[in-house]
Every structure is written in structure tokens, then in C-alpha cells.
ZAMARGU-4260 file (C-alpha; in steps of 0.2 Angstrom, whole numbers, plus 5000, padded with zeros to 4 digits):
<rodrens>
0) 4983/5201/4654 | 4995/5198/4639 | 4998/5180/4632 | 5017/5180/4642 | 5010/5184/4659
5) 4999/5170/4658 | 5009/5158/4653 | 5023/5161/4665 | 5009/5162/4680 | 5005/5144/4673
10) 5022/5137/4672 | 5026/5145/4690 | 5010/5140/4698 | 5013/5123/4690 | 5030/5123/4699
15) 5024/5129/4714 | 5011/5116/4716 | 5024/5102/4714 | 5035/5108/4728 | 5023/5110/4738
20) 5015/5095/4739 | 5033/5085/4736 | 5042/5096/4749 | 5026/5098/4761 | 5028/5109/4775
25) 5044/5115/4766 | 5045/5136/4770 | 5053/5137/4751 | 5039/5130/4743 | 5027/5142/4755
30) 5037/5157/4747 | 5037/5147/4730 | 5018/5149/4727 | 5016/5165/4736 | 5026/5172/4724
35) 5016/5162/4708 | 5000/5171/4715 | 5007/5189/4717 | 5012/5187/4697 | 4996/5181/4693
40) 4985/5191/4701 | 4997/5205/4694 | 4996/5200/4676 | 4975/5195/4679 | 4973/5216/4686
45) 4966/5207/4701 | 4962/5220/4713 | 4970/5227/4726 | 4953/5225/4739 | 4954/5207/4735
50) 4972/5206/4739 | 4972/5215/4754 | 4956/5204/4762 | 4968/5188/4757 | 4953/5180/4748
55) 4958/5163/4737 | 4952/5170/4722 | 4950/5158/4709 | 4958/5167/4698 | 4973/5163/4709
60) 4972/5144/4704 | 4981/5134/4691 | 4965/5130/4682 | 4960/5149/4680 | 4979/5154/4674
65) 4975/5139/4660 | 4958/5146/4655 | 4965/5166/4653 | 4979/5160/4645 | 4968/5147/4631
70) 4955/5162/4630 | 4970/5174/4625 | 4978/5161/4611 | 4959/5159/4603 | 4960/5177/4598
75) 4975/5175/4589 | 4996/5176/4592 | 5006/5168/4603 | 5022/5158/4600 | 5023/5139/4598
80) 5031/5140/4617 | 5015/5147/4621 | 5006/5134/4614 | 5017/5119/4621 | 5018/5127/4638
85) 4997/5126/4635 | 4997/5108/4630 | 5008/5103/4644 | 4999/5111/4656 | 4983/5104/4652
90) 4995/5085/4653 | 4997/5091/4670 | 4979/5090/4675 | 4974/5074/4665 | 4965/5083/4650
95) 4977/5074/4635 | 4963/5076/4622 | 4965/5096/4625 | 4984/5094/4625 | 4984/5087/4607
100) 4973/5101/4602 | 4985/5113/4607 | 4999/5107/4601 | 4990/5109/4584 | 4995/5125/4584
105) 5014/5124/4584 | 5025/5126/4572 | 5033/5112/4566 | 5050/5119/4571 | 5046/5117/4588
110) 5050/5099/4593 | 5065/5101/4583 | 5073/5110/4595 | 5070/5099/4608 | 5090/5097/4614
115) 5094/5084/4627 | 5086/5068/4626 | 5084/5052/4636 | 5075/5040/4631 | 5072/5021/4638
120) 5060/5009/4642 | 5049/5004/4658 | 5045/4988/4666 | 5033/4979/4679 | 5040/4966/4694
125) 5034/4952/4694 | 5029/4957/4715 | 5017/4970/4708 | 5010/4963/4692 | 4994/4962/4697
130) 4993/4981/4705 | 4993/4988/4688 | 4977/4992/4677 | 4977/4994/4658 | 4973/5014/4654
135) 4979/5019/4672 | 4987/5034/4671 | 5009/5034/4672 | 5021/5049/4673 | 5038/5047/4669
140) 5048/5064/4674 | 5065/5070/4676 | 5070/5076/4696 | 5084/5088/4695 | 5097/5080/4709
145) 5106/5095/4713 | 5091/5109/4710 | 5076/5104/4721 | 5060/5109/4714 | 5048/5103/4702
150) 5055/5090/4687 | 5064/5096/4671 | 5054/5086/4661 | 5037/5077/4662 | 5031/5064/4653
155) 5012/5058/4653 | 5006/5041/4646 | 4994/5026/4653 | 4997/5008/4656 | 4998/4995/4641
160) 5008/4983/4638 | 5025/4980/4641 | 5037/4988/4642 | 5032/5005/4638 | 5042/5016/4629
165) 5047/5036/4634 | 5056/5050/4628 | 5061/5066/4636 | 5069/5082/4630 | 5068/5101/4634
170) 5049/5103/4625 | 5042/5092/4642 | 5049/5104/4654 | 5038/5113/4667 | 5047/5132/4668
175) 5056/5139/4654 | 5072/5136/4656 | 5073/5123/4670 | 5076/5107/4657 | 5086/5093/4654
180) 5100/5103/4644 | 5103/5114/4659 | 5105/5098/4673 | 5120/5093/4678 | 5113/5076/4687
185) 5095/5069/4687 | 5085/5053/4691 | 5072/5048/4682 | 5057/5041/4689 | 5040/5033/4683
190) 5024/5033/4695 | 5008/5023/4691 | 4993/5037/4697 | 4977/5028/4702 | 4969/5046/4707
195) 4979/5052/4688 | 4986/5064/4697 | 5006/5068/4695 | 5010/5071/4712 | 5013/5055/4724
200) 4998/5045/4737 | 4996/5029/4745 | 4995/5017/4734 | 5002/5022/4718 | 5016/5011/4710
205) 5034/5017/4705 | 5050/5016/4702 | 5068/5027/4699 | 5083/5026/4688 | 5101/5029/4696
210) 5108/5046/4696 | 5112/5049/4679 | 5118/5065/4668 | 5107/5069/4654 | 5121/5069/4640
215) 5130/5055/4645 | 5113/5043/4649 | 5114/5027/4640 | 5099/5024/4629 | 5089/5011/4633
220) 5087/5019/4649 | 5078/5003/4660 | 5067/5008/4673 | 5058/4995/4685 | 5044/4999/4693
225) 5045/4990/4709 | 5036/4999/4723 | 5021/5005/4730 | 5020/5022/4740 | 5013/5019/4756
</rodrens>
């Protein structure tokens, strides 16, 4: 499997999983990760006996297209988008301390590039003050309003004090080319995880911005998070 394949099986697995599970039942997302696991198991020479007795491999999942693709860059090449896509992938599952390792290997070039911005701060109501642990786990992401699928942009942080501080541009995006430069409208939206996982369940806390366009945001944006999902 070469380092490309891997990495776009990550960032369309990645995509797939968040429709799936934000548009559950939908028959797009279905298709979505049926086609993220026919190009994996394409790029991994899976075979075709497997395939054919419709058995989850493992090398099918997320996790596995992570490990083939960081067990491709240890030996060498790979561009800094290879690394990045890496370190966000591994933000996507909650392992930051392997993120920043990847991202050791980019060029310094790479974040400087980073086109659109929005940037903005988050706060706590006073409802829900007490609901919110120091450490817990917080994305703040970037839903496209007129291109359903997963976010352009995805932030991870935890919980501290307030309010917290974000930044998004084009290097936080899930899919090569699906970023803030390229929406026309987007809502930005911060979520509070208890399980640290990105995609939404009872009893996280969150909170949305107004529709905005990436180029004409206003910086501070102020986001207030002010609910909880039941």
C-alpha cells in the first residue's frame, strides 16, 4: 500500500464515520463508507476471498488505515500533508500526544498555508456551569451549511478555564480539499465529549454560532455553550 492510498483511506474512512453516525440511517452515508472500505481494502491488497465472504476485516477499520499509514511514514517519505492528515487523524480518536509527534515531522511551511481563518472564543451559561469538568475533552468544528458531510475543520482541546480560545483554517480539515476556503456558508459549533469522542451522545454539552461565511466571519467569534444533547 503506498503512503497516498493510506492516507486518503484515513481521510475518507474518517468522513464516512461522521456521516454515518451524524446522519444515522441516511442511505448516503451507507454508500459513503462502503466506498471508504472498497479503497482501502484496494490500497491494503486485501483479498478478493475475504471480500467476497463480506468478513469486517480489521484491516477495513479506521484504526488499521492509521497504523499502515504510520508504519509507511517510519520508513521514510511522505509529504508534510501526509504527516498532518496523520496527526489529525490520531486527534480524531483522542490520542493528542501521538498527534504532536506527528506533526514533528512537517515542514515548517506547512501551517503557513493554512488560508481561511476563523478564530473566536468559547463560553459556559451560567445553566450549565456545573456540567463541565476541567480536562474533559471539547471539539470545536466547522459544519459546511450547504455541503452535508463531515466538518471542514476540526478542532480538539479540553476544558479550562474560561473562555477558551480556538482557531481554525484549512490544515484542521478532515478530506483534502473539503476546508474552510472552499465553503460558502458554515456554522461553527463546540461540543463538550464525556465519552471524548467527536461524534454527539446524551449528555454531552454544546453550543453553535450563526450561519456565517468563512471570509467575512468577524473575529472574536463568540460561541456559548448552552445545551446539553439529550
Amino acid at each position: 500500500m503506498t503512503i497516498g492510498a493510506a492516507a486518503v483511506a484515513i481521510g475518507v474512512l474518517a468522513g464516512s464515520h461522521w456521516v454515518d453516525h451524524e446522519h444515522r440511517g441516511s442511505a448516503a452515508a451507507a454508500a459513503g463508507f462502503g466506498q471508504a472500505m472498497q479503497v482501502f481494502n484496494h490500497a491494503t491488497d486485501a483479498s478478493a476471498s475475504t471480500a467476497a465472504a463480506g468478513q469486517p476485516a480489521a484491516a477495513g477499520s479506521m484504526q488499521s488505515a492509521i497504523a499502515s499509514l504510520e508504519a509507511k511514514l517510519a520508513k521514510g517519505g511522505g509529504s508534510p500533508g501526509d504527516w498532518e492528515l496523520l496527526a489529525k487523524a490520531f486527534d480524531f480518536i483522542g490520542r493528542p500526544a501521538d498527534a504532536a509527534l506527528a506533526r514533528a515531522h512537517q515542514l515548517p511551511s506547512l501551517n503557513a498555508t493554512a488560508g481561511t481563518t476563523i478564530s473566536g472564543e468559547i463560553d459556559l451559561a451560567a445553566s450549565i456551569a456545573g456540567k463541565a469538568k476541567p480536562g474533559e475533552p471539547m471539539f470545536v468544528f466547522a459544519q459546511s451549511v450547504d455541503s452535508p458531510g463531515p466538518p471542514v475543520a476540526v478542532f480538539r482541546t479540553t476544558v479550562g478555564t474560561w473562555p477558551l480560545h480556538f482557531t481554525l483554517n484549512d490544515s484542521e480539515s478532515m478530506i483534502p480539499g473539503r476546508n474552510l476556503s472552499n465553503a460558502g456558508r458554515v456554522k461553527i459549533e463546540a461540543r463538550i465529549s464525556a465519552s471524548g469522542q467527536p461524534l454527539a451522545s446524551a449528555g454531552d454539552l454544546e453550543g453553535a454560532s450563526a450561519v456565517i461565511a468563512p471570509r467575512q466571519a468577524q473575529h472574536p467569534l463568540k460561541i456559548v455553550i448552552d445545551r446539553i444533547v439529550p
